[in-house]
VEXDORO-233037 format. One line per 8 residues: number of its first residue (from 1); for each residue x, y, z of N, C-alpha, C. Coordinates in nm, 2 decimals, decimal comma, padded with zeros to 4 digits. Example, Ala and Ser with C-alpha at 12.3 -4.5 7.8 and 13.67 -1.06 7.14 Angstrom:
BEGIN
1	01,32:-00,57:00,78:01,23:-00,45:00,78:01,32:-00,33:00,78  01,28:-00,22:00,71:01,37:-00,11:00,71:01,29:00,00:00,79
//
This chain:
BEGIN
1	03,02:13,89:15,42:02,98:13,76:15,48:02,98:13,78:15,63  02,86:13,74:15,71:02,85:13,76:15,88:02,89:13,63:15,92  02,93:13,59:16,03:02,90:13,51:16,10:02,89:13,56:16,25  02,76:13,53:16,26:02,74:13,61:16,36:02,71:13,50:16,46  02,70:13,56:16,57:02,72:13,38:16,67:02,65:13,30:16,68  02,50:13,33:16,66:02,43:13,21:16,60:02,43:13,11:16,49  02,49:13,21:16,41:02,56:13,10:16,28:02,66:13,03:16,32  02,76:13,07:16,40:02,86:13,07:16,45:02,89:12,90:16,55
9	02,79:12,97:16,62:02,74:12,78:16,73:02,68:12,69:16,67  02,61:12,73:16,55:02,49:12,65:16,46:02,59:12,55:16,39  02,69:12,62:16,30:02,83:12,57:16,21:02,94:12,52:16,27  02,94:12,53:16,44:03,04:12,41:16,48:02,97:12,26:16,56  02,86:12,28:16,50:02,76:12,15:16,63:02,86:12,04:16,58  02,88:12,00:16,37:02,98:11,93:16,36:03,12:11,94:16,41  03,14:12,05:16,47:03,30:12,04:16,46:03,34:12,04:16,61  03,32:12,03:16,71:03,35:12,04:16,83:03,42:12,01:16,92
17	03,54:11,92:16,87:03,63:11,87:16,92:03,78:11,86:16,82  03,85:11,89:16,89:04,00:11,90:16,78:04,07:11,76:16,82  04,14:11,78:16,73:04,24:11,62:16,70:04,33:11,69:16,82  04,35:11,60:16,89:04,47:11,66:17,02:04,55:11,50:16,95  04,73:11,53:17,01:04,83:11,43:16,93:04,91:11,46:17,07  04,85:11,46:17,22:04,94:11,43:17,29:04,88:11,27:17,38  04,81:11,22:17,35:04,73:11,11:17,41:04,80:11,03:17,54  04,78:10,92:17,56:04,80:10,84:17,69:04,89:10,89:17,78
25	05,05:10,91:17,71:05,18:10,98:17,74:05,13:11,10:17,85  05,05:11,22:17,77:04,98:11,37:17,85:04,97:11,28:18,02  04,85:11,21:17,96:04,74:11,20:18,10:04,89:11,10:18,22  04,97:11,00:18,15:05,10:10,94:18,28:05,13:11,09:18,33  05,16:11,17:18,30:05,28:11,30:18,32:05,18:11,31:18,38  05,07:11,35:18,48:04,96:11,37:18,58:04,89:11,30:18,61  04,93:11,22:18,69:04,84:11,06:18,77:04,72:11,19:18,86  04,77:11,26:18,93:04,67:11,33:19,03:04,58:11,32:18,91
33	04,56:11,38:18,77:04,44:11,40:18,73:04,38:11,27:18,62  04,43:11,18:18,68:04,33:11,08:18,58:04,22:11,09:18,63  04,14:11,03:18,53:04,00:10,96:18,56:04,02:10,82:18,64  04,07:10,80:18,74:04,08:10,70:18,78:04,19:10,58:18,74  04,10:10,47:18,73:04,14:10,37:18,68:04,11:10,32:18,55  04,20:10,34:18,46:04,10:10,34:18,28:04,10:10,22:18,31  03,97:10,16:18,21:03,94:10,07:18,18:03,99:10,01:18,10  03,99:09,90:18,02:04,02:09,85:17,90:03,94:09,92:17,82
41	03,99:09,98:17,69:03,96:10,04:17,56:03,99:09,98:17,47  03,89:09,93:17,39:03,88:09,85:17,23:04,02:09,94:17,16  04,09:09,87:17,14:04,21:09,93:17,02:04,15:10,02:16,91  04,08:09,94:16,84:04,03:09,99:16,73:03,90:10,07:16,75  03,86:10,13:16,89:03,77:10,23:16,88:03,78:10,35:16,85  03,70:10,36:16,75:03,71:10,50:16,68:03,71:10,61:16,77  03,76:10,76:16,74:03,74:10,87:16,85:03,60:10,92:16,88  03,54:10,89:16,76:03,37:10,93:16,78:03,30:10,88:16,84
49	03,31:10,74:16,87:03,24:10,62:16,95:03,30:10,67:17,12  03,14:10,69:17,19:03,21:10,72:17,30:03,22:10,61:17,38  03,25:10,47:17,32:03,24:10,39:17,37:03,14:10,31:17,47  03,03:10,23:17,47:02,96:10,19:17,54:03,01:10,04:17,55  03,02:09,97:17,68:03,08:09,86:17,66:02,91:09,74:17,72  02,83:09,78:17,68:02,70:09,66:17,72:02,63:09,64:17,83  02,72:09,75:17,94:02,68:09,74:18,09:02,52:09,84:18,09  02,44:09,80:18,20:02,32:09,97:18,18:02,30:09,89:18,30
57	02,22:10,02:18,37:02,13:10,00:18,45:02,00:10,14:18,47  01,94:10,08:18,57:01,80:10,20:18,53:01,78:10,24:18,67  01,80:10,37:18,71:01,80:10,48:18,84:01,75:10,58:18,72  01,67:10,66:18,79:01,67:10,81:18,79:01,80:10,91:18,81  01,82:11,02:18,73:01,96:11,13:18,72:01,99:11,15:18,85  01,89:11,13:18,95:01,94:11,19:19,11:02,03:11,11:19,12  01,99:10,98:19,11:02,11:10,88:19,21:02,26:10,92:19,10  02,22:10,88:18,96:02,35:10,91:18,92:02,42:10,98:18,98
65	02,36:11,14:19,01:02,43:11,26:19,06:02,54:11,20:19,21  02,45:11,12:19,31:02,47:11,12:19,42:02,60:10,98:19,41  02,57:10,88:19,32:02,69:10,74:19,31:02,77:10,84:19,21  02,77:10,91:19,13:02,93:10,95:19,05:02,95:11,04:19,18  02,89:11,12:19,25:02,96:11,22:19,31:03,06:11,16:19,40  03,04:11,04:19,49:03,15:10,98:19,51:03,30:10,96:19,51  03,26:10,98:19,39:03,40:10,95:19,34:03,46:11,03:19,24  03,43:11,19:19,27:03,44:11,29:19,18:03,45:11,44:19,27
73	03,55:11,52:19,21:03,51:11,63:19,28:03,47:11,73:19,14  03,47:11,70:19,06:03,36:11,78:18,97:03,29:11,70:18,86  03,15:11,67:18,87:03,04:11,59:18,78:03,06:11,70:18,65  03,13:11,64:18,56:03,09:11,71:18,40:02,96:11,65:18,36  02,85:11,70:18,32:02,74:11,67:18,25:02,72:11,72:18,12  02,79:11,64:18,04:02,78:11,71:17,86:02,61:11,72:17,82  02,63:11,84:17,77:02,45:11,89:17,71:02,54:11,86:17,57  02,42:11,67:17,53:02,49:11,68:17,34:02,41:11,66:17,27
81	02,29:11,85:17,28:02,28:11,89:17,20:02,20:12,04:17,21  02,31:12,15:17,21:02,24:12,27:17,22:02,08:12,32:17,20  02,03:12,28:17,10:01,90:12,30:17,09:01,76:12,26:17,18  01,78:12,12:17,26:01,73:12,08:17,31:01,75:12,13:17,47  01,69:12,21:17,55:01,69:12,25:17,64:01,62:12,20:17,76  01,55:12,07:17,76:01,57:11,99:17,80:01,65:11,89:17,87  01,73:11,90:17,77:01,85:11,83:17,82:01,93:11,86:17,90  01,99:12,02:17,90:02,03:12,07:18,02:01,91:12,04:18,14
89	01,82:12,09:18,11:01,70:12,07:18,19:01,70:11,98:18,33  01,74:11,90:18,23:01,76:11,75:18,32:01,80:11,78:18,48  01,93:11,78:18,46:02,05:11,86:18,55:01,98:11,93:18,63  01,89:12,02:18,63:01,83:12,13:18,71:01,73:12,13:18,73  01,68:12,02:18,74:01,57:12,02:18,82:01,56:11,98:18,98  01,44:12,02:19,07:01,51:12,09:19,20:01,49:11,94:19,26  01,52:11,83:19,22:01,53:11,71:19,25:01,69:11,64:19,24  01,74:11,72:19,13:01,89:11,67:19,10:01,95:11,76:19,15
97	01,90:11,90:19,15:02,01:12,00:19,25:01,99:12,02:19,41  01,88:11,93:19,44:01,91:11,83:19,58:01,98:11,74:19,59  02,01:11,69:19,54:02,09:11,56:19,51:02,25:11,66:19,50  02,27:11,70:19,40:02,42:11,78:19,42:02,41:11,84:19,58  02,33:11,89:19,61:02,36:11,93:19,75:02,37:11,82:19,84  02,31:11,75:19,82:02,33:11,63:19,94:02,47:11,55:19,88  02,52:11,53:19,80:02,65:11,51:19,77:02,77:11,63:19,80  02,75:11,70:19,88:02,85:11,82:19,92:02,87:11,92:19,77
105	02,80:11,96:19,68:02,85:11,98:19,55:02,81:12,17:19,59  02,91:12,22:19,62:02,86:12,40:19,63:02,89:12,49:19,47  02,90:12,44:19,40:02,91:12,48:19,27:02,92:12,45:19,15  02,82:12,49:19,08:02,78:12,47:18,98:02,80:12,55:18,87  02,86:12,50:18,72:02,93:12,57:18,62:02,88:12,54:18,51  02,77:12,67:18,46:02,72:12,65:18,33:02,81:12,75:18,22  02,74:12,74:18,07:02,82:12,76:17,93:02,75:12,91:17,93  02,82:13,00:18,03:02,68:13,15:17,98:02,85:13,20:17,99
113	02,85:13,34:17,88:02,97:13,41:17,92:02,99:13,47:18,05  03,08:13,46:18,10:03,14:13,49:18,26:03,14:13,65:18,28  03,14:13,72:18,18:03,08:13,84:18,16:02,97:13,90:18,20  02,88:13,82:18,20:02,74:13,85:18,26:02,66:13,76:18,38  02,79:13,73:18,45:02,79:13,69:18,64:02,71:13,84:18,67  02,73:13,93:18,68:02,67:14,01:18,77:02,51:14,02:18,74  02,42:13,96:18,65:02,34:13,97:18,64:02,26:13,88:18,69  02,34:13,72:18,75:02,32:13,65:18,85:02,36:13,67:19,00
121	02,42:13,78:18,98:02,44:13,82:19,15:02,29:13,93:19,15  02,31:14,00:19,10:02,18:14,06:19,11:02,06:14,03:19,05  02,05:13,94:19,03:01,90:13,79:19,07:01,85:13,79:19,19  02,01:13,72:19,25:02,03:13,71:19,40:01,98:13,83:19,48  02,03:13,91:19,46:02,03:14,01:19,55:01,90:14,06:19,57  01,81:14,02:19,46:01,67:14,10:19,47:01,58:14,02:19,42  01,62:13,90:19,43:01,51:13,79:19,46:01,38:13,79:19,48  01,37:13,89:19,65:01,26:13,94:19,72:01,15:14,01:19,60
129	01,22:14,09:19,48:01,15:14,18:19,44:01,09:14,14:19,35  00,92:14,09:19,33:00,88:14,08:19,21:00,90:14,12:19,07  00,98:14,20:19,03:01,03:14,21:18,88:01,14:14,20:18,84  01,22:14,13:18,94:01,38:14,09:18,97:01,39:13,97:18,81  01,28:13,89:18,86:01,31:13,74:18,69:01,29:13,85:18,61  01,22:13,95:18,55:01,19:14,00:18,42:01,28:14,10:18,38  01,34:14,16:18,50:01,47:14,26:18,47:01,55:14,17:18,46  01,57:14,01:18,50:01,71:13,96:18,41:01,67:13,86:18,32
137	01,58:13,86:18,32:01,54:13,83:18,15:01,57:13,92:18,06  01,52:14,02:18,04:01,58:14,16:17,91:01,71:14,18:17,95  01,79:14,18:18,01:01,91:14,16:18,00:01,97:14,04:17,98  01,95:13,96:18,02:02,00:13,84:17,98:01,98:13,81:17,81  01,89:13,86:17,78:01,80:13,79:17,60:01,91:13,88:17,50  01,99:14,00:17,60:02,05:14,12:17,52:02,14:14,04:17,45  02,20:13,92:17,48:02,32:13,82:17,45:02,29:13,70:17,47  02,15:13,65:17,49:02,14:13,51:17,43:02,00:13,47:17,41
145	01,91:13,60:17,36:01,78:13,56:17,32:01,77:13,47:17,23  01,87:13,52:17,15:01,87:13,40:17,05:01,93:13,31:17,00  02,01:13,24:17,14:02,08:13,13:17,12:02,00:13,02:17,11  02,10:12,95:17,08:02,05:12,80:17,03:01,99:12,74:17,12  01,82:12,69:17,13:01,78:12,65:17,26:01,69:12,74:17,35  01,71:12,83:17,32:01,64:12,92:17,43:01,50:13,00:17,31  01,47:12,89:17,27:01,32:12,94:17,18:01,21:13,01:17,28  01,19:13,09:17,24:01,07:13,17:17,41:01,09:13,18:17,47
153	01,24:13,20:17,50:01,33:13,24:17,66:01,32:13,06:17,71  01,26:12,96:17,68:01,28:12,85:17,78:01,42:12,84:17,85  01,52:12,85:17,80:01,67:12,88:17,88:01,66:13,00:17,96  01,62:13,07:17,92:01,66:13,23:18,02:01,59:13,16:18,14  01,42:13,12:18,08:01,39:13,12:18,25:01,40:13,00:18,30  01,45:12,86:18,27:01,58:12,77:18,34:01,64:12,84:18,43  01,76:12,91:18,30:01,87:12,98:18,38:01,84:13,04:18,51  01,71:13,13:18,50:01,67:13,17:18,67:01,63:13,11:18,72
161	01,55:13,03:18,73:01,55:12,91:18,80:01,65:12,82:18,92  01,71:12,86:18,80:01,85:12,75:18,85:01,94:12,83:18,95  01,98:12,93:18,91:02,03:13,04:18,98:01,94:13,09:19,15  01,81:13,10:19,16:01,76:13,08:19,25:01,74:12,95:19,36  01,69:12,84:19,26:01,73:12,73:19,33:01,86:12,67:19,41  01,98:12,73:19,33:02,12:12,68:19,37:02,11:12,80:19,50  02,10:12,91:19,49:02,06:12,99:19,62:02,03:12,96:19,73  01,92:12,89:19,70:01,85:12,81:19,86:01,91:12,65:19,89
169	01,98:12,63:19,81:02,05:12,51:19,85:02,20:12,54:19,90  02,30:12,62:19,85:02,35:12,68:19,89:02,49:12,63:19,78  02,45:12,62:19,68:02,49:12,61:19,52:02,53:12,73:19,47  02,64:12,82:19,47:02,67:12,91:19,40:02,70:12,86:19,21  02,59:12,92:19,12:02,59:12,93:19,00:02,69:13,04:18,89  02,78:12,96:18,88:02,92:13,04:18,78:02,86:13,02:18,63  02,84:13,18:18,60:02,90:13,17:18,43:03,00:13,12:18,41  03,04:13,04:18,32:03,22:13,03:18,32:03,24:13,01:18,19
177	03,21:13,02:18,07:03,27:13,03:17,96:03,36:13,20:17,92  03,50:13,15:17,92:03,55:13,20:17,90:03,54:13,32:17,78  03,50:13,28:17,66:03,48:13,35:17,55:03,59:13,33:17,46  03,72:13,22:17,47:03,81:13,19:17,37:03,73:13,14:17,30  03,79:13,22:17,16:03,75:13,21:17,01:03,69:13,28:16,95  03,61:13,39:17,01:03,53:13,46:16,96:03,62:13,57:16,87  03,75:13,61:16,93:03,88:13,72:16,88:03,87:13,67:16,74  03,93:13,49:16,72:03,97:13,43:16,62:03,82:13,43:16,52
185	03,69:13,41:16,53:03,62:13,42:16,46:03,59:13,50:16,40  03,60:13,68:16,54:03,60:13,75:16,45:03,68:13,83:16,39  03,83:13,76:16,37:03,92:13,78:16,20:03,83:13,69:16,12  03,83:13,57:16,11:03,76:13,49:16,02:03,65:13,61:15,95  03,60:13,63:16,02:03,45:13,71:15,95:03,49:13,87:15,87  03,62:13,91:15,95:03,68:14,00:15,89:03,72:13,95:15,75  03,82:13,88:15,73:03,87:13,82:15,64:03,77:13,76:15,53  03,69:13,72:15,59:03,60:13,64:15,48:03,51:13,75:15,40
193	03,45:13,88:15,44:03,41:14,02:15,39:03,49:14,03:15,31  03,67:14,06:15,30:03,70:14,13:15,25:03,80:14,05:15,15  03,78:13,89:15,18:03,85:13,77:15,04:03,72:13,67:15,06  03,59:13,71:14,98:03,49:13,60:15,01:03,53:13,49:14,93  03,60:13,49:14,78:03,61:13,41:14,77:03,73:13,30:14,79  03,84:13,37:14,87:03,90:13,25:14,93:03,89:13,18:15,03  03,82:13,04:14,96:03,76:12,97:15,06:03,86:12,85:15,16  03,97:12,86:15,04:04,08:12,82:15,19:04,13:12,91:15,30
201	04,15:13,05:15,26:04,20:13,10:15,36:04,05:13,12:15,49  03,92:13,16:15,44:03,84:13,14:15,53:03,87:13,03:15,63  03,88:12,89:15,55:03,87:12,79:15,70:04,01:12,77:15,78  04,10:12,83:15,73:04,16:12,82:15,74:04,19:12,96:15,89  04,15:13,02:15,88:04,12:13,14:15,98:04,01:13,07:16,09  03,89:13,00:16,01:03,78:12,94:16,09:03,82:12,82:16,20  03,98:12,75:16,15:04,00:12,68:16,22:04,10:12,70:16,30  04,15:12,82:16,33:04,21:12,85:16,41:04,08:12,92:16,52
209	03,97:12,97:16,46:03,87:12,97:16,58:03,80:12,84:16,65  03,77:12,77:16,54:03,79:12,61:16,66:03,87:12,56:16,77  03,97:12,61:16,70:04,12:12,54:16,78:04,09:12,65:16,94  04,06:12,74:16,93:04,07:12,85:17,02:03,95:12,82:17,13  03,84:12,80:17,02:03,71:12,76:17,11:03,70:12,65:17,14  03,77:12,54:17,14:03,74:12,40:17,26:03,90:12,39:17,33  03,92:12,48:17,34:04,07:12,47:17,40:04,00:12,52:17,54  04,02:12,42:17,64:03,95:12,45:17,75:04,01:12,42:17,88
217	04,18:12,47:17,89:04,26:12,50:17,97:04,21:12,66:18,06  04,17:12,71:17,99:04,10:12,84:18,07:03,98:12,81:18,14  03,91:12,71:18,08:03,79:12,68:18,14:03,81:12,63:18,31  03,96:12,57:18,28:03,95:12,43:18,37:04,02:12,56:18,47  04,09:12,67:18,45:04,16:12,73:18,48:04,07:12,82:18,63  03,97:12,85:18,55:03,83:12,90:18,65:03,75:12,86:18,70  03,73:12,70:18,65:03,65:12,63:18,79:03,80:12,60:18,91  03,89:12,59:18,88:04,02:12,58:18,99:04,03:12,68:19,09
225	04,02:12,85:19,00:03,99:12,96:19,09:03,88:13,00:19,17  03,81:12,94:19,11:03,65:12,98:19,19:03,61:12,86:19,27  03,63:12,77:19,26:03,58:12,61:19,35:03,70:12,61:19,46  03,79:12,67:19,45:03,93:12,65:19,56:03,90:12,49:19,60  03,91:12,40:19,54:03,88:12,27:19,56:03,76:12,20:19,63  03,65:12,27:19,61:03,51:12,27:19,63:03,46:12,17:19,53  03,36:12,05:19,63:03,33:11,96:19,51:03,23:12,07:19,40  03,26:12,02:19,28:03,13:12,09:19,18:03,09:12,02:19,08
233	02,97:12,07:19,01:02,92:12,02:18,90:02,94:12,13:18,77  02,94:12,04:18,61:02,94:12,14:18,54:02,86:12,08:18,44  02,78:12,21:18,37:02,70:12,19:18,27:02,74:12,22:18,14  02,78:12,17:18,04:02,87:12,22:17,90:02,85:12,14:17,81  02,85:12,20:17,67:02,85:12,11:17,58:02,94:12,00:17,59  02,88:11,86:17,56:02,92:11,75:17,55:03,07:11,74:17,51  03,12:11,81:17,39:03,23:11,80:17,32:03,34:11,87:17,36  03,34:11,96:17,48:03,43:12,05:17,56:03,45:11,92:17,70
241	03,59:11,92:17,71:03,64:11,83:17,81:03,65:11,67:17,73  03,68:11,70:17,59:03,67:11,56:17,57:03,82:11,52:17,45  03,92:11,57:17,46:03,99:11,60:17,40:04,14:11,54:17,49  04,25:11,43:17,46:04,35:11,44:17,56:04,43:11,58:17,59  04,49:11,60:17,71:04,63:11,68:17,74:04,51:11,79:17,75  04,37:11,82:17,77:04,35:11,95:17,79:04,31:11,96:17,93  04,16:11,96:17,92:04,09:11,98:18,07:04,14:11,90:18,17  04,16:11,78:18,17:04,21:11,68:18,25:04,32:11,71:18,29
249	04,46:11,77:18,21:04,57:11,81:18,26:04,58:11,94:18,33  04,43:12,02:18,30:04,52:12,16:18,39:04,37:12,16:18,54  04,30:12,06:18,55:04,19:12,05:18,63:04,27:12,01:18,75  04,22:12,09:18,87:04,33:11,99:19,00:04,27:11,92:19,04  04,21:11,85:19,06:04,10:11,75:19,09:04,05:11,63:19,02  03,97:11,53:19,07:03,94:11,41:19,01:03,78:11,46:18,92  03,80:11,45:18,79:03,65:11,50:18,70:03,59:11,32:18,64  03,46:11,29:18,63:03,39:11,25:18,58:03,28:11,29:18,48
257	03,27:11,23:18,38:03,17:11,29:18,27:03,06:11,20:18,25  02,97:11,25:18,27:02,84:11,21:18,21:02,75:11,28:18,08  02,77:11,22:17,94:02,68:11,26:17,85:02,57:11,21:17,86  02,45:11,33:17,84:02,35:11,30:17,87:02,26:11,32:17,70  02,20:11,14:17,67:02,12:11,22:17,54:01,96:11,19:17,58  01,88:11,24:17,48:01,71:11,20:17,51:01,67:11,04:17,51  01,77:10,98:17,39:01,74:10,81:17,40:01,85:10,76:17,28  01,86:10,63:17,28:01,95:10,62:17,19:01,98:10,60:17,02
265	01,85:10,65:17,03:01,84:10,70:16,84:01,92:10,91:16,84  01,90:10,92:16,93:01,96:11,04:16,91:02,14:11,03:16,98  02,17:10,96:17,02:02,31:10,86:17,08:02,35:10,84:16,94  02,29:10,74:16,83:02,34:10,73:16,72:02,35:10,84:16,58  02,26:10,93:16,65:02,26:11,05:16,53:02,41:11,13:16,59  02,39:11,12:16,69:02,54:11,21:16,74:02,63:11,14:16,65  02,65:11,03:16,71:02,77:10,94:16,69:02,80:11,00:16,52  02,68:10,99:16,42:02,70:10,92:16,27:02,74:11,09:16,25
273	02,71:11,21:16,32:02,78:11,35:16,34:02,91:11,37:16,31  02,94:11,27:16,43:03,08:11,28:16,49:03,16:11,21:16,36  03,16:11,12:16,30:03,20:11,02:16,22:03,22:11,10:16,09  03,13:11,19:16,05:03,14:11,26:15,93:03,26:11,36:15,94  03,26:11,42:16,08:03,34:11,54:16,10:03,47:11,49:16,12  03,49:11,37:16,17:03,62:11,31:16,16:03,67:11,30:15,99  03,57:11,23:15,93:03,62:11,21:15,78:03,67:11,29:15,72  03,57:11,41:15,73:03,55:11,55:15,63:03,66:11,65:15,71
281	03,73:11,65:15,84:03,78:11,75:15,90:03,89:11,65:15,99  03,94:11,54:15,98:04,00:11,49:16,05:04,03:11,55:16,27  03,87:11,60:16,26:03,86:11,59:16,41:03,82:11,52:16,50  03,90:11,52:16,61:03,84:11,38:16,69:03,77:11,40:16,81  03,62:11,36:16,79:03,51:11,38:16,90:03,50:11,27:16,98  03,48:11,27:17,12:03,47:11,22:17,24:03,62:11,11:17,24  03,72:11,19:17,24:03,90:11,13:17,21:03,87:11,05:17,36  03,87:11,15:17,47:03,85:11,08:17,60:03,70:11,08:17,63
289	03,67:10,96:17,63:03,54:10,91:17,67:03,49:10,95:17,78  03,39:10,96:17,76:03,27:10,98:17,92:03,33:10,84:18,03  03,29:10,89:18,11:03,25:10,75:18,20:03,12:10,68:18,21  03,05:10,78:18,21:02,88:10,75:18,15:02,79:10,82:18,06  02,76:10,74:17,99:02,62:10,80:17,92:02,48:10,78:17,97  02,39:10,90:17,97:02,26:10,88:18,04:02,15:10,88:17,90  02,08:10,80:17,90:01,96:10,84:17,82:01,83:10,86:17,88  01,76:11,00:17,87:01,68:11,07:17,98:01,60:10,97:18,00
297	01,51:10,94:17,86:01,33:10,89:17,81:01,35:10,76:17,92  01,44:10,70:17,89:01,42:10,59:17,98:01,54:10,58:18,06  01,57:10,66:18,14:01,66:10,66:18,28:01,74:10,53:18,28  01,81:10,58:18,18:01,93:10,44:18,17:02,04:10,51:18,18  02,13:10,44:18,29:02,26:10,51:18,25:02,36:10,35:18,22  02,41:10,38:18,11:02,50:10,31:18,01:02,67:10,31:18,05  02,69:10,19:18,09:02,88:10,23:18,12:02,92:10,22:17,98  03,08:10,27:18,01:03,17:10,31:17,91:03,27:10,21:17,91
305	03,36:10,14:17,83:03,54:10,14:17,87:03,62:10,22:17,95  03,56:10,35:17,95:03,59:10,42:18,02:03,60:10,44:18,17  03,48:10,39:18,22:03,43:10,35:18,32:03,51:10,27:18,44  03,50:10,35:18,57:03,65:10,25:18,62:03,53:10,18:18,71  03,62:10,05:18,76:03,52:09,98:18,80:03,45:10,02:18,95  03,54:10,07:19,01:03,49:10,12:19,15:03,36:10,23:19,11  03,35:10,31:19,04:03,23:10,39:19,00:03,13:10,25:18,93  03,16:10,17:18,85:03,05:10,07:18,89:03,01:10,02:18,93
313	03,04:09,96:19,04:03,01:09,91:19,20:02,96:10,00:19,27  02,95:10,11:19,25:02,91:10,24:19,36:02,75:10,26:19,30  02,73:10,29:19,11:02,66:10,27:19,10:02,51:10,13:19,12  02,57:10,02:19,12:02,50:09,93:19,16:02,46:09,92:19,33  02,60:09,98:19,41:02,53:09,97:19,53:02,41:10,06:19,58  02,37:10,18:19,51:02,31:10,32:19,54:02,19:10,26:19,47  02,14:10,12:19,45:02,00:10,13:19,39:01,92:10,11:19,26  02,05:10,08:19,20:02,02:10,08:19,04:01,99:09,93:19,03
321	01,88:09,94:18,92:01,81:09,80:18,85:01,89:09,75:18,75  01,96:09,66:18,74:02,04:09,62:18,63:01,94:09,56:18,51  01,92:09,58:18,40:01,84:09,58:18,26:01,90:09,43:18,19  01,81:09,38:18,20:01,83:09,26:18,15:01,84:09,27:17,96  01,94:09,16:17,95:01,97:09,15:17,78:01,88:09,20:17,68  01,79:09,11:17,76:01,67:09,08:17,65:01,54:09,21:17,62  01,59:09,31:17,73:01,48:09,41:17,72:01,58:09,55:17,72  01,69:09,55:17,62:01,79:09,62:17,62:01,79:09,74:17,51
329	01,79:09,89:17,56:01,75:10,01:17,46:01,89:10,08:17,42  01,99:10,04:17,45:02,10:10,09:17,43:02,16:09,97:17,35  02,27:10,08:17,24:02,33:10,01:17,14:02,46:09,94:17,15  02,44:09,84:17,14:02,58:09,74:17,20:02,72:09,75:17,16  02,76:09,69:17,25:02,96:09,75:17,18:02,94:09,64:17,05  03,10:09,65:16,94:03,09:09,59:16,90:03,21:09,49:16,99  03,26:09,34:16,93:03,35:09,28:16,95:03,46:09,36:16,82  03,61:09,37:16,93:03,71:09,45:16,91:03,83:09,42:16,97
337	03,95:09,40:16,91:04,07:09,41:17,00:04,05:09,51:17,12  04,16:09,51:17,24:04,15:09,58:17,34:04,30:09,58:17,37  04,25:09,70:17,42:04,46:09,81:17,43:04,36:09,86:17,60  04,50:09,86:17,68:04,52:09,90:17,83:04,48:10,09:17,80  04,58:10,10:17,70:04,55:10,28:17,69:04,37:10,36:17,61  04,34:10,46:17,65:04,28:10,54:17,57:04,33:10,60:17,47  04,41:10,65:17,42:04,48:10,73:17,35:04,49:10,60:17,22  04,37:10,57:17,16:04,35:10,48:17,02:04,29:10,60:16,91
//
């Protein structure tokens, strides 16, 4: 039996967030790193529901970038959904990574193994030379031609893109995925060759590779070492940073998250995702809510519970059209008790 890492990324799109059991309690023991001012959070909102509470308005991703940066020294921007490369897309285009620059933002942290940084330094370095993209293209495709998303290289040549762009802006571009879990998967794959048919001890190995791969205390560990408290931006799957007592407790700085989907029929496909993998796996996706949700197609960005209110005053003062009821594309909260804590 392989699992090889495209199977690998393919087979946790469900599973991407673990049940963390240190909630509200974690985040007191570290005021420096709240998100602010929580909001009121529905009691009875589920962990899957990343909570939208009815608010929206309609700006283009620039301004978002430039009203969250405010009041953030690192913009998380959840990509939720690997295949769509677009979506990262968003983020990097040379309109939004003006915008990070004009927000003071000198670095930027995408999901590429940190292993293969030198092959973005030497981008850089030979820029000048006409075959500089195509020599880090065939190296780059050596370990992710065929990831999820990058159908005909559209990610590779993003990725250089981006990497040159952040260049002339003066954006330094970090690999930073650590590579926890990959050890633990591959015992799983060991194990599973040589007992295929025990299919408890496989997940049972498989979930100690989950547990390993969104544990993202190392993540937070390396944007700390490399940003030396430099504002930044990061680009990562949606479901990393969304968990209590992890990223938030070992990040030294104030983080805001923004999930970004295409519109909100694919907002609900996530959601009804997330809902199965809780049932079927008792894991809890989006535990700590975004502050914002963006939906590209129509440049809506959607508040949260989450949402403290000074970021939404920042947002309305920077330009944003407030979306009237009655011509409303986002899916409304429900009516729900409400608890002071997140940790429901």
């Amino acid at each position: 039996m392989m699992f090889t890492r495209q199977a690998i990324i393919k087979g946790l799109l469900p599973f991407l967030v673990h049940t963390s059991a240190m909630g509200a309690a974690a985040i007191e023991q570290n005021p420096l790193k709240d998100r602010f001012n929580l909001a009121s959070v529905p009691a009875d909102l589920p962990s899957y529901d990343s909570g939208l509470n009815g608010q929206q308005i309609q700006m283009p991703f620039s301004q978002v970038i430039k009203s969250v940066g405010q009041n953030a020294d690192l913009i998380m921007i959840g990509d939720t959904n690997h295949k769509d490369a677009g979506i990262r897309g968003l983020a990097v285009t040379r309109d939004n990574m003006v915008a990070m620059a004009e927000s003071g933002i000198s670095h930027l942290y995408v999901e590429i193994d940190q292993k293969l940084q030198p092959l973005a330094e030497k981008l850089i370095e030979n820029k000048n030379d006409p075959h500089a993209l195509a020599e880090f293209g065939r190296e780059f495709n050596k370990d992710y031609g065929d990831a999820t998303g990058n159908d005909n290289g559209i990610y590779t040549r993003q990725l250089a893109e981006t990497i040159l762009t952040g260049d002339k802006l003066g954006i330094k571009v970090h690999f930073a995925n650590p590579g926890n879990g990959w050890k633990e998967y591959g015992e799983a794959e060991r194990y599973a060759n040589e007992n295929p048919n025990d299919a408890q001890g496989i997940e049972q190995r498989l979930k100690l590779g989950r547990d390993a791969r969104f544990d993202d205390k190392q993540l937070a560990g390396f944007i700390n070492e490399t940003s030396r408290g430099e504002k930044s931006a990061m680009i990562y799957g949606s479901s990393h940073a969304s968990r209590f007592g992890d990223f938030e407790n070992s990040y030294d700085g104030r983080a805001v998250k923004v999930d970004v989907y295409n519109n909100p029929q694919q907002y609900q496909e996530k959601m009804d995702i997330d809902k199965e993998a809780l049932a079927l796996n008792g894991m809890k996706f989006n535990e700590d809510k975004p502050e914002l949700v963006y939906f590209k197609e129509s440049q809506t960005a959607a508040m949260t519970y989450n949402t403290p209110p000074e970021m939404s005053q920042n947002l309305r003062d920077n330009g944003a059209v407030p979306i009237q009821p009655d011509n409303n594309p986002v899916p409304q909260p429900r009516e729900q008790k409400y608890n002071q804590s997140p940790a429901v």
